[in-house]
N, CA, C, O and CB atoms as a CASP TS submission, in Angstrom:
PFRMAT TS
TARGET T0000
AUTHOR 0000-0000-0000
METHOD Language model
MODEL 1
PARENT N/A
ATOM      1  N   UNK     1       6.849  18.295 -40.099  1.00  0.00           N
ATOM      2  CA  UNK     1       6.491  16.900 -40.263  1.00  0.00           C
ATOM      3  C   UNK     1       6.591  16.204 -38.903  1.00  0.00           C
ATOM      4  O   UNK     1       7.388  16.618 -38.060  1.00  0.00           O
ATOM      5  CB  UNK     1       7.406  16.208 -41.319  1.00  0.00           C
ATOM      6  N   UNK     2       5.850  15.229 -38.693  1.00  0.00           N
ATOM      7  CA  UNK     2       5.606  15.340 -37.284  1.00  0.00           C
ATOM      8  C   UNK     2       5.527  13.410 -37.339  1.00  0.00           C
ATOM      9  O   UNK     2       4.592  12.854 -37.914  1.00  0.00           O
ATOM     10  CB  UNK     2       3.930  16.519 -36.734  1.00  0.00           C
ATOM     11  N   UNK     3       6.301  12.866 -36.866  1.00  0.00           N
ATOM     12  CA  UNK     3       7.289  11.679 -36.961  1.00  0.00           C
ATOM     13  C   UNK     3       6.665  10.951 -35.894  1.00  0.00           C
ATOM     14  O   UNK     3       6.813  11.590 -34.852  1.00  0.00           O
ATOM     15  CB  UNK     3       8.966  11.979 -36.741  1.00  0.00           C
ATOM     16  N   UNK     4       5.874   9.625 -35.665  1.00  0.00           N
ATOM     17  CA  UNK     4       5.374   9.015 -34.877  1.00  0.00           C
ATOM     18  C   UNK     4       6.459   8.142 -34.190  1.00  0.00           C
ATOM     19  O   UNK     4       7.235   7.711 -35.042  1.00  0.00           O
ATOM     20  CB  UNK     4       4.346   8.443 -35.441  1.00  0.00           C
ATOM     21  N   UNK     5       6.732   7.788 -33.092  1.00  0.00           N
ATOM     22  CA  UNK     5       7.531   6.638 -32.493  1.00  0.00           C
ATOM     23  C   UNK     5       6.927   5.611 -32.559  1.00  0.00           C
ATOM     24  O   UNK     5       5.874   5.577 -31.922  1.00  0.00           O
ATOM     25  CB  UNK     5       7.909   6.720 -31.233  1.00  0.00           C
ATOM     26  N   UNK     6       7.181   4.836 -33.049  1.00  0.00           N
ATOM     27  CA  UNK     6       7.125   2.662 -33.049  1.00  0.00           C
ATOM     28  C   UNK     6       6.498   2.637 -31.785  1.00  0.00           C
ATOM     29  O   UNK     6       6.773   3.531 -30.984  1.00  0.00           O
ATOM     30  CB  UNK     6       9.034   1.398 -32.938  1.00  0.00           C
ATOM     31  N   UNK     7       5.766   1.826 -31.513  1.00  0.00           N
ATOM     32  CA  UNK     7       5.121   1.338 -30.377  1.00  0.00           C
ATOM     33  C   UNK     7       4.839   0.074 -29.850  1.00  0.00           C
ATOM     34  O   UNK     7       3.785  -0.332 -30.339  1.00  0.00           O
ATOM     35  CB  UNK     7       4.220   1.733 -30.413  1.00  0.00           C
ATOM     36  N   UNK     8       5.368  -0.786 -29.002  1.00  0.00           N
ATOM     37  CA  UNK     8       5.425  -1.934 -28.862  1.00  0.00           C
ATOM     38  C   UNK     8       4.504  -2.656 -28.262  1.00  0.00           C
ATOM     39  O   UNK     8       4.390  -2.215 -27.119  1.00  0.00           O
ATOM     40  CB  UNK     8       6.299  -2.101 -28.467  1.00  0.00           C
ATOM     41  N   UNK     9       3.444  -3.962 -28.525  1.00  0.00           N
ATOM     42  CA  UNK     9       2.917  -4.876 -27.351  1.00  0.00           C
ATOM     43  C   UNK     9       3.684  -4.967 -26.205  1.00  0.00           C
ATOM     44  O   UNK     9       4.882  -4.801 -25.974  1.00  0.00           O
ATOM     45  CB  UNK     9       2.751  -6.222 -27.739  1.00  0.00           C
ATOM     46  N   UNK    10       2.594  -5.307 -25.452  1.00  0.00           N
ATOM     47  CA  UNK    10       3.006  -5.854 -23.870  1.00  0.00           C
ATOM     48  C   UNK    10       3.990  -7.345 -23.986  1.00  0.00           C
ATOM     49  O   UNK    10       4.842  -7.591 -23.132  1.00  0.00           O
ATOM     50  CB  UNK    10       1.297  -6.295 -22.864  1.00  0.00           C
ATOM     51  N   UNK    11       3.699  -8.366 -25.289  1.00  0.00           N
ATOM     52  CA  UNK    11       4.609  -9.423 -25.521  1.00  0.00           C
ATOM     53  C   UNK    11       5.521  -9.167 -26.394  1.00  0.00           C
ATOM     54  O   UNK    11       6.533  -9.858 -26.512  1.00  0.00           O
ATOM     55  CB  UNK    11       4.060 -10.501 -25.879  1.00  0.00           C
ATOM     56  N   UNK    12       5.160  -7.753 -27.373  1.00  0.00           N
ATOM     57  CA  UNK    12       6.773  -8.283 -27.978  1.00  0.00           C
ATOM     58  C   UNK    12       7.809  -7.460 -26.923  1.00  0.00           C
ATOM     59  O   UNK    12       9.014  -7.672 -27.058  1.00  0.00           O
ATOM     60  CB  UNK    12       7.165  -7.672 -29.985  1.00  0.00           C
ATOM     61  N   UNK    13       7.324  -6.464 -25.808  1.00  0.00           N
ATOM     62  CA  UNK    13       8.319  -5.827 -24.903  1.00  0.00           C
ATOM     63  C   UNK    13       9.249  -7.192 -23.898  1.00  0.00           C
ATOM     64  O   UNK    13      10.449  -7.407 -23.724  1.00  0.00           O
ATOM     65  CB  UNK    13       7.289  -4.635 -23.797  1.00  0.00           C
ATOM     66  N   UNK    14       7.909  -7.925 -23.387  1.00  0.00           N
ATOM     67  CA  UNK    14       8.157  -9.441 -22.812  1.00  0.00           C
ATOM     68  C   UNK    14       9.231 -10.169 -23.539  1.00  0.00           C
ATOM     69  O   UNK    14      10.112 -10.501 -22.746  1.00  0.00           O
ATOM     70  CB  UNK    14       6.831 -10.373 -22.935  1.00  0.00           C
ATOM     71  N   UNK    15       9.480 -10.542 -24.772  1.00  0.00           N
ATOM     72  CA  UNK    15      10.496 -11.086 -25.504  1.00  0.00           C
ATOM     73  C   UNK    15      11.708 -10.135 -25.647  1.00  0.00           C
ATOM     74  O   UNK    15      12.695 -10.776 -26.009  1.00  0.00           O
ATOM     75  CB  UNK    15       9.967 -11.476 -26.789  1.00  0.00           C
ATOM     76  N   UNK    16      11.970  -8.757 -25.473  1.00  0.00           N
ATOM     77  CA  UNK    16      12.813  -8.257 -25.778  1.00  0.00           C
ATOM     78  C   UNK    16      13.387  -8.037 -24.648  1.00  0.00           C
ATOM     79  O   UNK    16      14.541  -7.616 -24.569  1.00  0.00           O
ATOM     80  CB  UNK    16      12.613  -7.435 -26.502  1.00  0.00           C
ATOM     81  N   UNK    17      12.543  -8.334 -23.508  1.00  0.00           N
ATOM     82  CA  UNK    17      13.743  -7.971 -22.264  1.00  0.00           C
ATOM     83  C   UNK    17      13.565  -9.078 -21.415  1.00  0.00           C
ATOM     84  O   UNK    17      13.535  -9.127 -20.185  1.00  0.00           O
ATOM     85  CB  UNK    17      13.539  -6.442 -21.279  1.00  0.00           C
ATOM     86  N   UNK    18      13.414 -10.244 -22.541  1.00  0.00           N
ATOM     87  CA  UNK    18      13.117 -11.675 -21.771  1.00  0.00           C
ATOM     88  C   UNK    18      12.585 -11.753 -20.137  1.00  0.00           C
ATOM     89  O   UNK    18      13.298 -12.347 -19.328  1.00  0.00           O
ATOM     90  CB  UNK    18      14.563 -12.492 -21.788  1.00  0.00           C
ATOM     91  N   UNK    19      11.497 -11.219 -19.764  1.00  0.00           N
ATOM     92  CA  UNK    19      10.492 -11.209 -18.869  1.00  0.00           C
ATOM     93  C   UNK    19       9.351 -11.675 -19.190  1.00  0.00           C
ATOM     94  O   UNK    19       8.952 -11.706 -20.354  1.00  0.00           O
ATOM     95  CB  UNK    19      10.297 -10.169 -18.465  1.00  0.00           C
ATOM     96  N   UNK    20       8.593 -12.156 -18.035  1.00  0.00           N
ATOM     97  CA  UNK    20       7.152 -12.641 -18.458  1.00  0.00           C
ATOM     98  C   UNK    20       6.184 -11.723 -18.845  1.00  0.00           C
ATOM     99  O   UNK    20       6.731 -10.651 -18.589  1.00  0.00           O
ATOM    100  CB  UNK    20       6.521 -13.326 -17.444  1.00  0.00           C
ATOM    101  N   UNK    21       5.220 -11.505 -19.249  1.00  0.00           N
ATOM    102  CA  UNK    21       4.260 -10.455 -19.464  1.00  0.00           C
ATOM    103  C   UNK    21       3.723 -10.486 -18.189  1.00  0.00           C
ATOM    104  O   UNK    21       3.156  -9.400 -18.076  1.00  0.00           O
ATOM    105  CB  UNK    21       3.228 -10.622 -20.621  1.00  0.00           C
ATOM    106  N   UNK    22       3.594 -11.054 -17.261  1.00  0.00           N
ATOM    107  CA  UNK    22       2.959 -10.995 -15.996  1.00  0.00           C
ATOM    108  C   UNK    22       3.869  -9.971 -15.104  1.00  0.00           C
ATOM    109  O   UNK    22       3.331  -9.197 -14.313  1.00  0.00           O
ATOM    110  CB  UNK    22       2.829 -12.516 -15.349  1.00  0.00           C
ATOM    111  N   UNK    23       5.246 -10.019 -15.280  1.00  0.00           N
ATOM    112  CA  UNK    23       6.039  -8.924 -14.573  1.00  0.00           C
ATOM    113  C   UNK    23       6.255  -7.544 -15.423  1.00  0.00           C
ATOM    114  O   UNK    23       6.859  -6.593 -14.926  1.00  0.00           O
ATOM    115  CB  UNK    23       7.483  -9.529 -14.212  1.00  0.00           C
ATOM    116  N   UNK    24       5.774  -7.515 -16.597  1.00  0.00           N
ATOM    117  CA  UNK    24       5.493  -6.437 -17.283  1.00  0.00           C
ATOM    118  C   UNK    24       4.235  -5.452 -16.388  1.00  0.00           C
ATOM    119  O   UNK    24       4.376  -4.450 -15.688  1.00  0.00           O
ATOM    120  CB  UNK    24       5.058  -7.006 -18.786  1.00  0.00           C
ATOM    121  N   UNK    25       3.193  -6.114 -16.710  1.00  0.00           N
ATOM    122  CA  UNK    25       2.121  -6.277 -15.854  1.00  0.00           C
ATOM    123  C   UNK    25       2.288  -5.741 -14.338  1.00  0.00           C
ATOM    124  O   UNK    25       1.321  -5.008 -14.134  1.00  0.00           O
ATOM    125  CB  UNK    25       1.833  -7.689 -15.868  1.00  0.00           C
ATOM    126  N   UNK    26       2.766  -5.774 -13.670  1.00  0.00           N
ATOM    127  CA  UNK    26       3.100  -5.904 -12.003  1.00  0.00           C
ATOM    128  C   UNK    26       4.169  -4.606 -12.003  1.00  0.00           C
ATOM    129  O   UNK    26       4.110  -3.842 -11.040  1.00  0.00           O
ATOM    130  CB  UNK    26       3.972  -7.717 -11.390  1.00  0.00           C
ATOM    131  N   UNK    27       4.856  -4.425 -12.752  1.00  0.00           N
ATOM    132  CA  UNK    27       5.997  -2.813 -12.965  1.00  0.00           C
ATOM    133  C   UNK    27       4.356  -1.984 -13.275  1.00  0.00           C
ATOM    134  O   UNK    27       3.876  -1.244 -12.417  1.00  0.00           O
ATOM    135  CB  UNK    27       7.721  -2.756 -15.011  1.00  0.00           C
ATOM    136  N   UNK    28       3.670  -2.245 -14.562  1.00  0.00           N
ATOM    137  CA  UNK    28       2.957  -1.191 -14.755  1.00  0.00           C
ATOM    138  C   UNK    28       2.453  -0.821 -13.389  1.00  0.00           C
ATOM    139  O   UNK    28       2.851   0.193 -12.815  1.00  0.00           O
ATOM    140  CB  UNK    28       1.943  -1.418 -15.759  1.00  0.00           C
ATOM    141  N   UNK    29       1.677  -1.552 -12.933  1.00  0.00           N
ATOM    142  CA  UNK    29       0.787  -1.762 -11.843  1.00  0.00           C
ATOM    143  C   UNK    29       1.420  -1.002 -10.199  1.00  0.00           C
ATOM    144  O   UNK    29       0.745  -0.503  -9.299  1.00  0.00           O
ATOM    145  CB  UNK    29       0.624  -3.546 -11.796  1.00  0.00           C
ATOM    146  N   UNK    30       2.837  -1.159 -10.284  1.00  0.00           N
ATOM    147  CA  UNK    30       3.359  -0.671  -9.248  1.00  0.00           C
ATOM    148  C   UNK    30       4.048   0.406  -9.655  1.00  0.00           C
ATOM    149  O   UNK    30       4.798   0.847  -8.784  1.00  0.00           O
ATOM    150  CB  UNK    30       4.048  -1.517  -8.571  1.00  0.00           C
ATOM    151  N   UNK    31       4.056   1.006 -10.720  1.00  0.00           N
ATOM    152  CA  UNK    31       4.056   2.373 -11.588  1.00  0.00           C
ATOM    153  C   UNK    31       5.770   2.518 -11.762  1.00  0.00           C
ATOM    154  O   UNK    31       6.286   3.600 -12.043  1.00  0.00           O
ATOM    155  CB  UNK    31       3.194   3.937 -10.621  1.00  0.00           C
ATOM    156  N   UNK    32       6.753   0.959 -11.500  1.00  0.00           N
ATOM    157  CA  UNK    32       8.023   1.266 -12.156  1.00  0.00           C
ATOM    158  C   UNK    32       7.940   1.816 -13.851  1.00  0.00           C
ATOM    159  O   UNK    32       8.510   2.858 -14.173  1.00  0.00           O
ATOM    160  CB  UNK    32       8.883  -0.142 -12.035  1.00  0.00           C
ATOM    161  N   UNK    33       7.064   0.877 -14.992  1.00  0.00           N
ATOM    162  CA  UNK    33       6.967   1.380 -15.405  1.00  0.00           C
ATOM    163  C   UNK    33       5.510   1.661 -16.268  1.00  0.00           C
ATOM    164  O   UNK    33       4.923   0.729 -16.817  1.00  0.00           O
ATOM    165  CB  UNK    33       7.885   1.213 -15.584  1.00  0.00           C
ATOM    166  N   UNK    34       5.026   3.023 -16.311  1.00  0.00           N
ATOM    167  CA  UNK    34       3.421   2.916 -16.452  1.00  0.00           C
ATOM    168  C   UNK    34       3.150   2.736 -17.833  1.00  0.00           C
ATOM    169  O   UNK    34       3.621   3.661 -18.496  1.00  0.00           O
ATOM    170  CB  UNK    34       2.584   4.223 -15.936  1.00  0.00           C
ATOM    171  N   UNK    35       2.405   1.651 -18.680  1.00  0.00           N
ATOM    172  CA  UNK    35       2.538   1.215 -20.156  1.00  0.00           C
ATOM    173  C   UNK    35       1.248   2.554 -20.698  1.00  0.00           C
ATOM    174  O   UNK    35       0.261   2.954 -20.080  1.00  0.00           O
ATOM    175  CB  UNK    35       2.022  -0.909 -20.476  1.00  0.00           C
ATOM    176  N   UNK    36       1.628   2.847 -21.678  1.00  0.00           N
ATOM    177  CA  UNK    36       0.048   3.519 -22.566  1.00  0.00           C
ATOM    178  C   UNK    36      -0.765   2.357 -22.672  1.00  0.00           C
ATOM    179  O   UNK    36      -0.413   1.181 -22.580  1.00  0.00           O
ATOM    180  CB  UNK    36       0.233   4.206 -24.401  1.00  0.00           C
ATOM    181  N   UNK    37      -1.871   2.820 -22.873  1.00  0.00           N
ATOM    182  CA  UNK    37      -3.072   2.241 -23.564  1.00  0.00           C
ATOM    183  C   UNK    37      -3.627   2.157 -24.643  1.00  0.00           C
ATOM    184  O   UNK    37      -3.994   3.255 -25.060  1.00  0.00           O
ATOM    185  CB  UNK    37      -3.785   2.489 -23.245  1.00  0.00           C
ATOM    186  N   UNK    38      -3.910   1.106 -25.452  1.00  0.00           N
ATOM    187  CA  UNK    38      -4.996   1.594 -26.767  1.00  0.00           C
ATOM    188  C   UNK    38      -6.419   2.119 -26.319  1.00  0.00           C
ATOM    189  O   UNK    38      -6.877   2.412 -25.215  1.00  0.00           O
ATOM    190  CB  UNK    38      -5.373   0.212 -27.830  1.00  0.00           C
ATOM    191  N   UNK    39      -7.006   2.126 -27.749  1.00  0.00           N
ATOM    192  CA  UNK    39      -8.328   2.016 -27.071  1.00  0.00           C
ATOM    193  C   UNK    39      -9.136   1.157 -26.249  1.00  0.00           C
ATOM    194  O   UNK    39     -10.046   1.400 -25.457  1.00  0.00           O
ATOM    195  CB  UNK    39      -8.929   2.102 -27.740  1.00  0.00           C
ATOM    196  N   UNK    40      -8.304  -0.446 -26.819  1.00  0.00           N
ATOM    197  CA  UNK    40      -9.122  -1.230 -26.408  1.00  0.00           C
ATOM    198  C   UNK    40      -8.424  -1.586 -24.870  1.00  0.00           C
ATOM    199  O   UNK    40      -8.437  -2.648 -24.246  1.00  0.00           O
ATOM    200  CB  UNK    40      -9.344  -2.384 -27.495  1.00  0.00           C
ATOM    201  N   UNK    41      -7.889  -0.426 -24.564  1.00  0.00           N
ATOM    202  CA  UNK    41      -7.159  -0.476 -23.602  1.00  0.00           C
ATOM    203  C   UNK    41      -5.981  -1.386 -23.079  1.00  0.00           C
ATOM    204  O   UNK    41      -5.709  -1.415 -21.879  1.00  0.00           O
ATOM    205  CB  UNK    41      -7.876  -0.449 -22.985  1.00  0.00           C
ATOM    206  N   UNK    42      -5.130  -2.301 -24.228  1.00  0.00           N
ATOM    207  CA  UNK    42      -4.056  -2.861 -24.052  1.00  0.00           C
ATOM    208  C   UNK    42      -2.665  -2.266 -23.687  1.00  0.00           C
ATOM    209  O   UNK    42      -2.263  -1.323 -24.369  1.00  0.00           O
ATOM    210  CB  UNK    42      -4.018  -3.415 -24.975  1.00  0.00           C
ATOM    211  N   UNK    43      -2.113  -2.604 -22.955  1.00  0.00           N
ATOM    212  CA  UNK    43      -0.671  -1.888 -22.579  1.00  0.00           C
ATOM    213  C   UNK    43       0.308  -2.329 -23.762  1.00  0.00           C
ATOM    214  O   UNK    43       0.745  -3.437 -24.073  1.00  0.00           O
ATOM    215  CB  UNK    43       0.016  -2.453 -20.947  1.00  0.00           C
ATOM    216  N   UNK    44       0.549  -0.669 -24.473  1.00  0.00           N
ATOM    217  CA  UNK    44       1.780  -0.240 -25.014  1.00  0.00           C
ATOM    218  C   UNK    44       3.181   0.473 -24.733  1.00  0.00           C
ATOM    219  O   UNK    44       3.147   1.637 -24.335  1.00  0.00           O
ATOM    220  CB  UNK    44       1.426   0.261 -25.634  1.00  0.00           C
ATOM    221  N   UNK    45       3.711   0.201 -24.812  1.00  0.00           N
ATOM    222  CA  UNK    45       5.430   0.773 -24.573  1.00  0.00           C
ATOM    223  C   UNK    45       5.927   1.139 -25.999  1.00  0.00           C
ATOM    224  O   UNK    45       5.856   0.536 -27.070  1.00  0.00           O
ATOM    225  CB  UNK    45       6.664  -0.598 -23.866  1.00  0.00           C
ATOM    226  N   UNK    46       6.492   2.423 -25.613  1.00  0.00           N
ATOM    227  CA  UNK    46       7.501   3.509 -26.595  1.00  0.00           C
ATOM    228  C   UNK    46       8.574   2.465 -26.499  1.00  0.00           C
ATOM    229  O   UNK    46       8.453   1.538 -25.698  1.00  0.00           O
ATOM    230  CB  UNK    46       8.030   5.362 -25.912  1.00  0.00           C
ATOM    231  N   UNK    47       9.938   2.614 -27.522  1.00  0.00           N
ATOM    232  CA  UNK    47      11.258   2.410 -27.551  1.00  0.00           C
ATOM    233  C   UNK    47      11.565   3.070 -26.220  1.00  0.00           C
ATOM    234  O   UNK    47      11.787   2.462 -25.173  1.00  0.00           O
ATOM    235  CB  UNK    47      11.989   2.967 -28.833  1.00  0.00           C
ATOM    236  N   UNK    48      11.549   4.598 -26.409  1.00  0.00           N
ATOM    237  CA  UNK    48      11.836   5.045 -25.070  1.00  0.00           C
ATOM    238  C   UNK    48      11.769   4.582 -23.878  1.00  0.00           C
ATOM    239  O   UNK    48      12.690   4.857 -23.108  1.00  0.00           O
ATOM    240  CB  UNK    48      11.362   5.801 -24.893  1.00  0.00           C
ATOM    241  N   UNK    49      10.531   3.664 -23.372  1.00  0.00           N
ATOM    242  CA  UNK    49      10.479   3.126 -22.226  1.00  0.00           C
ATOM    243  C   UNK    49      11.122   1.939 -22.148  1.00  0.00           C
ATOM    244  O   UNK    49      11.319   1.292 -21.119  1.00  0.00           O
ATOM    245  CB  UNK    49       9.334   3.031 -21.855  1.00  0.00           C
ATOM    246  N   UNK    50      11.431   1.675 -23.200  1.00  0.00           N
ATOM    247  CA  UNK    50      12.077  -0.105 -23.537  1.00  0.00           C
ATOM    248  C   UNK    50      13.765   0.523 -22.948  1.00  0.00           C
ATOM    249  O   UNK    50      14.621   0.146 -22.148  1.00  0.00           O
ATOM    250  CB  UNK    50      12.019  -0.901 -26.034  1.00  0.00           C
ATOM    251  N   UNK    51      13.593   1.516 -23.771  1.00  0.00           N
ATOM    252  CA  UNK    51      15.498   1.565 -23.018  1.00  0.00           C
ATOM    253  C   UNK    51      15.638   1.991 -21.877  1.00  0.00           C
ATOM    254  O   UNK    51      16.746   1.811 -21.373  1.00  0.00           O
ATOM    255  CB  UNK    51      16.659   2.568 -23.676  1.00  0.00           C
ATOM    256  N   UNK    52      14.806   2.550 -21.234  1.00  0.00           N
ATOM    257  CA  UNK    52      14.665   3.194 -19.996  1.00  0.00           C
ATOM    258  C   UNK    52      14.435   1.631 -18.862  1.00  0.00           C
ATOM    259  O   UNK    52      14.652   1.696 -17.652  1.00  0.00           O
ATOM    260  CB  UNK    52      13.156   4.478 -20.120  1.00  0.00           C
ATOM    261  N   UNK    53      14.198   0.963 -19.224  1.00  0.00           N
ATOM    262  CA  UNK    53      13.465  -0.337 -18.667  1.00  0.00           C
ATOM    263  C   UNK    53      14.988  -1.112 -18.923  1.00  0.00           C
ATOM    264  O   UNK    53      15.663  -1.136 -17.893  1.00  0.00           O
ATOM    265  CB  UNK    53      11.780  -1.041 -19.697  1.00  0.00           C
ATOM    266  N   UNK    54      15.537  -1.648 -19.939  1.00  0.00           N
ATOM    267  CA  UNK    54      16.904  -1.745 -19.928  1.00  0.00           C
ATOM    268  C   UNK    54      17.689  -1.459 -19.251  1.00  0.00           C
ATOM    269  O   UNK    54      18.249  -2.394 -18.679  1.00  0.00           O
ATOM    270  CB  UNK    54      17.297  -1.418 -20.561  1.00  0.00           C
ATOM    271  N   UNK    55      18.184   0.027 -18.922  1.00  0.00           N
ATOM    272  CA  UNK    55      18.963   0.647 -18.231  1.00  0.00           C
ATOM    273  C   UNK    55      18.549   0.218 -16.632  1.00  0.00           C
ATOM    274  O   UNK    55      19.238  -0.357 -15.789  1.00  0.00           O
ATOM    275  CB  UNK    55      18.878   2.123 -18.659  1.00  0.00           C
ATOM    276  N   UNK    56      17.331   0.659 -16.560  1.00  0.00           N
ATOM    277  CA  UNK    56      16.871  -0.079 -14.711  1.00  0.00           C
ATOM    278  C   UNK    56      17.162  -1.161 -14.591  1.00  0.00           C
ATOM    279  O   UNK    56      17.709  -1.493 -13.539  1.00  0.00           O
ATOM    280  CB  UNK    56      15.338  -0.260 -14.142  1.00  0.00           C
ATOM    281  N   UNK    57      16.927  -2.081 -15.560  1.00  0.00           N
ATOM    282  CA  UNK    57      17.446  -3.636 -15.145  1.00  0.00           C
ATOM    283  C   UNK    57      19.307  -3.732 -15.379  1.00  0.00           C
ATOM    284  O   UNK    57      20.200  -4.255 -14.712  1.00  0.00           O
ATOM    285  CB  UNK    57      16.498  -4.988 -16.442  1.00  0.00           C
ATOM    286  N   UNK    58      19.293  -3.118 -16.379  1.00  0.00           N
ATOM    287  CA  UNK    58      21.129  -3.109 -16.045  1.00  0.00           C
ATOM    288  C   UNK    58      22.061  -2.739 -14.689  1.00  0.00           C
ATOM    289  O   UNK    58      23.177  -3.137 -14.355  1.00  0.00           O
ATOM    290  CB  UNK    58      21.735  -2.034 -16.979  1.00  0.00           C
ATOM    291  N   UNK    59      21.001  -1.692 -13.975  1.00  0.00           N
ATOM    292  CA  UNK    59      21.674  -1.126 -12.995  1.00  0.00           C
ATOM    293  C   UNK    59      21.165  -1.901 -11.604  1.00  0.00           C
ATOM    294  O   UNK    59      21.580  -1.768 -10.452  1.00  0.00           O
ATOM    295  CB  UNK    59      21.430   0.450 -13.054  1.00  0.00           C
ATOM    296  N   UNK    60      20.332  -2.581 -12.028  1.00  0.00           N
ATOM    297  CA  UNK    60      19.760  -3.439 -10.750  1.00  0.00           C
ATOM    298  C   UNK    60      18.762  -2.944  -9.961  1.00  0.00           C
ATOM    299  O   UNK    60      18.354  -3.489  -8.935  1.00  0.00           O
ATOM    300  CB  UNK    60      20.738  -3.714  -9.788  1.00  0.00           C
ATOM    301  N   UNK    61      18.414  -2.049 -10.366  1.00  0.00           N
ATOM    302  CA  UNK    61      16.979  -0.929  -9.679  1.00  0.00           C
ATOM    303  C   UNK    61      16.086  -1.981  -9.865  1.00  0.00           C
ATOM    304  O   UNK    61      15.681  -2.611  -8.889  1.00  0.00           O
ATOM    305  CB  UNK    61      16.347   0.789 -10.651  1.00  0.00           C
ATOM    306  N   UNK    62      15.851  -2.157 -10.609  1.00  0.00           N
ATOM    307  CA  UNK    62      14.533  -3.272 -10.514  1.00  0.00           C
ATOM    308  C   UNK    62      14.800  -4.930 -11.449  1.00  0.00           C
ATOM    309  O   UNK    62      14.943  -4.853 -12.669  1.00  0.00           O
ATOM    310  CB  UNK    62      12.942  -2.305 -11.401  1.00  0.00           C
ATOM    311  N   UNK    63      14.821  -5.631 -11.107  1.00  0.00           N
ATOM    312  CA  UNK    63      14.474  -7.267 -11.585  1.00  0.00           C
ATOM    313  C   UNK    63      12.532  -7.833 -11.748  1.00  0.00           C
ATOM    314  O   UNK    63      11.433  -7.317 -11.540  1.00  0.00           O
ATOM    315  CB  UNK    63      15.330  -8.399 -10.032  1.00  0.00           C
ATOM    316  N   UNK    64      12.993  -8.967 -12.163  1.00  0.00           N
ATOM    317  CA  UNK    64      11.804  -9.903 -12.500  1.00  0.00           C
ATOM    318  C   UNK    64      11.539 -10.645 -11.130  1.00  0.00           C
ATOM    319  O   UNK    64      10.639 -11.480 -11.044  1.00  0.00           O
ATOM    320  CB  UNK    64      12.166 -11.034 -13.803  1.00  0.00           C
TER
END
């Protein structure tokens, strides 16, 4: 059985790690962190990258 991971917008990631979507945007872009795509080509984020993105901002590797 083969178990899909949750997948988040580019704004609800923005609200959860209280950043703008524009610095969401600007990590993808400078490949801190690189978002998936739909088709219609919108940037998605795994949980996985959400905590991974957490942890960098906890440790101070990267800010807004």
């Amino acid at each position: 059985m083969v178990v899909e991971e949750k997948i988040y917008k580019l704004k609800e990631v923005a609200v959860l790690l209280c950043v703008s979507r524009s610095t969401l945007r600007n990590w993808d872009k400078q490949g801190y962190f690189v978002a998936g795509r739909t088709k219609g080509l919108h940037r998605v984020y795994t949980g996985k990258q959400i905590k991974q993105m957490q942890q960098k901002m906890f440790e101070g590797v990267i800010n807004d």
